[in-house]
C-alpha positions in Angstrom: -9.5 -3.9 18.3 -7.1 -1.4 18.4 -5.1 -2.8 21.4 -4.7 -5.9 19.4 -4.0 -4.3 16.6 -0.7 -2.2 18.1 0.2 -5.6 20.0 0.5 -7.2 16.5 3.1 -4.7 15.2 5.2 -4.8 18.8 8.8 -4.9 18.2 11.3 -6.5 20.2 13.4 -5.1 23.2 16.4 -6.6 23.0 18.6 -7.1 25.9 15.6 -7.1 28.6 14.8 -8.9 31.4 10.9 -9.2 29.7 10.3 -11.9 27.4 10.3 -11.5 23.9 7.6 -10.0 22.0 5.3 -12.1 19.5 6.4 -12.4 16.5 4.4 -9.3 13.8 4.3 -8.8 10.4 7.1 -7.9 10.8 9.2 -11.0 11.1 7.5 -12.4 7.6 9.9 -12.2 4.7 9.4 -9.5 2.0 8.0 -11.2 -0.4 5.0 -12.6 1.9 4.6 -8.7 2.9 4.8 -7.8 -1.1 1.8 -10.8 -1.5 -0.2 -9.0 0.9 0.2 -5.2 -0.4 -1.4 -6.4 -3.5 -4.5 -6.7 -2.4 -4.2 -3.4 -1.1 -4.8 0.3 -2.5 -1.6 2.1 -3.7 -2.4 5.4 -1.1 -3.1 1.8 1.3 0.5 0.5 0.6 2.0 3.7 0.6 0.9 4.3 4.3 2.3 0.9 5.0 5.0 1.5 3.9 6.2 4.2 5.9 6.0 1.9 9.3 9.5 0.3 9.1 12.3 -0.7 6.8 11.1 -4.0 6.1 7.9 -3.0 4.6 9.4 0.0 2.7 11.7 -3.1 0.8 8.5 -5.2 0.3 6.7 -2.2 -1.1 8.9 -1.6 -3.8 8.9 -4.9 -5.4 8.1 -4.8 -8.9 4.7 -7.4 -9.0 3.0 -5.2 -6.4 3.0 -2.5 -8.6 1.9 -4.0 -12.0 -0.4 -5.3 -10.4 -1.8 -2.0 -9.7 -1.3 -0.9 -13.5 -4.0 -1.0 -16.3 -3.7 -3.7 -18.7 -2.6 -1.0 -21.2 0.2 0.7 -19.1 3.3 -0.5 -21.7 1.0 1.6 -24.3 1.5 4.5 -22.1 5.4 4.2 -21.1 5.4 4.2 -24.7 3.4 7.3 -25.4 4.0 9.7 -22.8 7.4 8.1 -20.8 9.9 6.8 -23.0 9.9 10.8 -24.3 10.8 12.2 -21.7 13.0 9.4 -19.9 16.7 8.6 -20.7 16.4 5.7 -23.2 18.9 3.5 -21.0 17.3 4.3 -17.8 14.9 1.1 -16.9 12.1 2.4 -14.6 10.8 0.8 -11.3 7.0 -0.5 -11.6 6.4 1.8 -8.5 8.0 5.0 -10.8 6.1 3.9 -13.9 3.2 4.4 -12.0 3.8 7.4 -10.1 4.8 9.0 -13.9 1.7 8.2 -14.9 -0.9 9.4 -12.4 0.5 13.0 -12.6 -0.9 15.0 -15.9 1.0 13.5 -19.0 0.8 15.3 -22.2 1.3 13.8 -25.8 0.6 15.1 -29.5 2.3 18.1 -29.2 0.4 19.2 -26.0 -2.7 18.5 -27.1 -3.7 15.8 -24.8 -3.6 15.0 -21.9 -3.6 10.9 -20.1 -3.3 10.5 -16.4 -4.5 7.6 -14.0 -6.4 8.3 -10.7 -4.0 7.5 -7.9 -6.9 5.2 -6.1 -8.1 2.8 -8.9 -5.4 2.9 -11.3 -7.7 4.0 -13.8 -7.0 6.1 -17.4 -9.0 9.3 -18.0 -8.1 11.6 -21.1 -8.3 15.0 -22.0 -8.2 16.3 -25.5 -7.8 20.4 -26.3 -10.1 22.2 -28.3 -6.9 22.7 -30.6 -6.7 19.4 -31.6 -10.5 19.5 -32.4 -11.6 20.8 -36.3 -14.1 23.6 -35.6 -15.7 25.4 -38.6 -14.7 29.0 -38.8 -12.4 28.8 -36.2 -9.7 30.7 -38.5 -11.9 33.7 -38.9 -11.5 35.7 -35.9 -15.1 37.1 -36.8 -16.3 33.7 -35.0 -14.2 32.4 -33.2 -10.8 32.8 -31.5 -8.3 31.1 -28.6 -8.0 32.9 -25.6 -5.7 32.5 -22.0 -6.9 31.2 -19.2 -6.2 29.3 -16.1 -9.5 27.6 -15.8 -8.4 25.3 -18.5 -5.8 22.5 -18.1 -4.1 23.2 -21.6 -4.9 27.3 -20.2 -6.2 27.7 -23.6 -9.8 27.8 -24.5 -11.6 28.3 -27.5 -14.3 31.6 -28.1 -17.1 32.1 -30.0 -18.2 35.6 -30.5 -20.8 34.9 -33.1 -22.0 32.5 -35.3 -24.7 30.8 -38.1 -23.3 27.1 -38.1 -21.7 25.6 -34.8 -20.3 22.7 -35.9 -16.8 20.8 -33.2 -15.5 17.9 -34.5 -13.6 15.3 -33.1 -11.3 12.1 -33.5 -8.7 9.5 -31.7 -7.4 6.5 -31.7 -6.2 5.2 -28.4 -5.8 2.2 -26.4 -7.8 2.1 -23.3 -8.2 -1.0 -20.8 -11.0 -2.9 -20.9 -14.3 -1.1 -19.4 -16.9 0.9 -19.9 -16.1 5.1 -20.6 -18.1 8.1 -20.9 -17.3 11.1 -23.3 -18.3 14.4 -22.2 -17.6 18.1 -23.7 -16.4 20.4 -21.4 -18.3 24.2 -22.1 -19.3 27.3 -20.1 -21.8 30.2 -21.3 -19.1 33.1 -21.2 -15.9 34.4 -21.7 -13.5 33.9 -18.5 -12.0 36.9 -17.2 -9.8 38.3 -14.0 -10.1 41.7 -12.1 -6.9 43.0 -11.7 -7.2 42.2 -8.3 -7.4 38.5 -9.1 -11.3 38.1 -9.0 -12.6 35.5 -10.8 -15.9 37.0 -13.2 -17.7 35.7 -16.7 -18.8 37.8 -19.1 -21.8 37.0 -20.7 -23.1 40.1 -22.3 -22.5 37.5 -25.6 -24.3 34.8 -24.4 -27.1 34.5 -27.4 -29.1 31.9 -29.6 -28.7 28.4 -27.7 -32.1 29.1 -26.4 -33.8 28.4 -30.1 -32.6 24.7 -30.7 -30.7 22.5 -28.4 -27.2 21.0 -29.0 -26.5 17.8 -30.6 -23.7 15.8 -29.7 -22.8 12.3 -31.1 -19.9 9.3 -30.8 -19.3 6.5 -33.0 -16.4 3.6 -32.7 -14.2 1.1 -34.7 -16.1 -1.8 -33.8 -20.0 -0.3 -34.6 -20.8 1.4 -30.8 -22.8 4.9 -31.4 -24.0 7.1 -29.1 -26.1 10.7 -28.5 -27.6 12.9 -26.9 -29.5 16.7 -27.1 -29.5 19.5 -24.7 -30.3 23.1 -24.3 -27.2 24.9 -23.1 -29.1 26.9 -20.3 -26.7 27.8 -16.5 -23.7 30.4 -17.6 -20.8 31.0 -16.0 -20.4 27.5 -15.0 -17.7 25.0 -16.5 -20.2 22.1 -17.5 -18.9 18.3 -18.6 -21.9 17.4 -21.5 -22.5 14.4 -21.7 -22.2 12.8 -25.3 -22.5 8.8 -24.2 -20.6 6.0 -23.3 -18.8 3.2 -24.7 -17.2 -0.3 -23.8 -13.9 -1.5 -24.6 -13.5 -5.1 -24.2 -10.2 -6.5 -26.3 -7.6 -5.7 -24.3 -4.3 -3.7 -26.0 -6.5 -3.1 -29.2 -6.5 0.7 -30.2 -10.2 1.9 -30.7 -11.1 5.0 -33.0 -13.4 7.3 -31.6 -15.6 10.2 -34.0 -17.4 12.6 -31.6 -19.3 15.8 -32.9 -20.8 18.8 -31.0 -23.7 20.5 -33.7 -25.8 23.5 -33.2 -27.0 23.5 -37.2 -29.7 26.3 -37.3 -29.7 29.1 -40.0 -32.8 30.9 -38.7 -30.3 32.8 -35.3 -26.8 32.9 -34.5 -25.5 32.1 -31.5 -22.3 33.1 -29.5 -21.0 33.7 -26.4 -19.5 29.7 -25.7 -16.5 28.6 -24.4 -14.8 25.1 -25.5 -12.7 23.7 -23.2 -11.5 20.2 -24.1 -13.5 17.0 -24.8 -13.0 14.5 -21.7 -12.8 10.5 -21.3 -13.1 9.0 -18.3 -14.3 5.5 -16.5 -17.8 6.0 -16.6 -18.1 5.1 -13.0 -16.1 8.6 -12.5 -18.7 10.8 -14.7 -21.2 11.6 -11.8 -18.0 12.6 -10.1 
């Protein structure tokens, strides 16, 4: 197979006395080439690409890459490119969607939309900042600390609490499909040696023992959604699961509530890290 397969690419030698070489792909005109590339995987086309000059042409041609774009992606020039971009400077498909597969925030920094470079698909992160938590101005509770274990390298602290109660809400367009919402928490407070060493401190670490967590989502169009745990392994950055929902009206924004409740006057509780609330394909939550 392989044999055939490097005859089928074989390029002409012109001027010889050996006769000339089947024709390969290519011969075919770009726009054949550009057909075929969109059945293929972008990483796919991008290795094609890189074989000659005539299909580095065909790869560029806008159709190949909108068809590799979610049904939503003018919703997300418009969010996260058209800020940043020169407002006479018309972007390629292919740059659109390069733009949008790296880390793309929006709201002041408090989210954060990307696409995974395979599938094309949207995931979203939202910071604890842009959640409401109760008591999170009193720095007897709770307070924001550094860290690079956090994309927005901010996470929020709670040192001690009655009433743990994290709030949530967006509206957002997402193609149609089926996501999952989780909430991104560790038992301890992230720290560095100053040699670099990665520890957790979880001499905090109380109370979530005595009632499990409650966390809940509920949508626009009636969809609810939730689940209870006991918040258990520390020192470990843990996605919890909340549930999933479906979008199926394509470029329709869809409000999302989603809550995080520990409601238990009896012990405090403290020691937790909040990350960020993520959305991804729910395909990608195992992942």
């Amino acid at each position: 197979m392989g044999t055939g397969f490097s005859a089928f690419f074989a390029i002409e030698t012109s001027g010889s006395s050996l006769p000339p070489s089947k024709p390969g792909l290519g011969d075919l005109p770009d726009n054949c080439i550009s057909s075929i590339f969109t059945y293929l995987d972008p990483p796919e086309i991008c290795k094609f690409s890189r074989l000659n000059r005539t299909f580095r042409g065909a790869s560029l041609a806008d159709f190949v890459w909108e068809s590799k774009l979610p049904s939503n992606y003018k919703f997300l020039v418009h969010k996260v490119v058209n800020e940043n971009e020169k407002p006479d400077k018309r972007l390629s498909k292919k740059e659109i969607y390069a733009h949008l597969c790296q880390p793309n925030r929006l709201d002041g920094g408090t989210k954060e939309v990307w696409l995974d470079k395979t599938s094309g698909k949207v995931f979203l992160s939202i910071s604890s900042k842009a959640l409401r938590i109760t008591g999170i101005d009193d720095r007897r509770y709770w307070n924001f600390i550094s860290t690079e274990e956090s994309r927005f390298h901010t996470v929020a602290y709670l040192q001690q609490i009655w009433w743990v109660e994290v709030l949530g809400e967006l509206e957002f367009e997402f193609p149609p499909g089926s996501y999952s919402l989780c909430f991104r928490l560790q038992l301890g407070k992230p720290t560095t040696t100053r040699f670099g060493r990665r520890i957790c401190a979880v001499d905090q670490v109380h109370g979530w023992d005595a009632k499990p967590v409650r966390f809940q989502l509920a949508t626009s169009n009636g969809q609810r959604a939730s689940s209870e745990c006991y918040l258990k392994q520390q020192g470990t950055w843990i996605h919890y699961h909340v549930g999933d929902f479906v979008v199926e009206n394509t470029n329709m924004p869809i409000k999302i509530k989603f809550s995080m409740v520990q409601i238990d006057c009896t012990h405090t509780k403290g020691g937790l890290c909040l990350d960020s609330v993520l959305i991804c394909p729910s395909e990608f939550r195992e992942r």
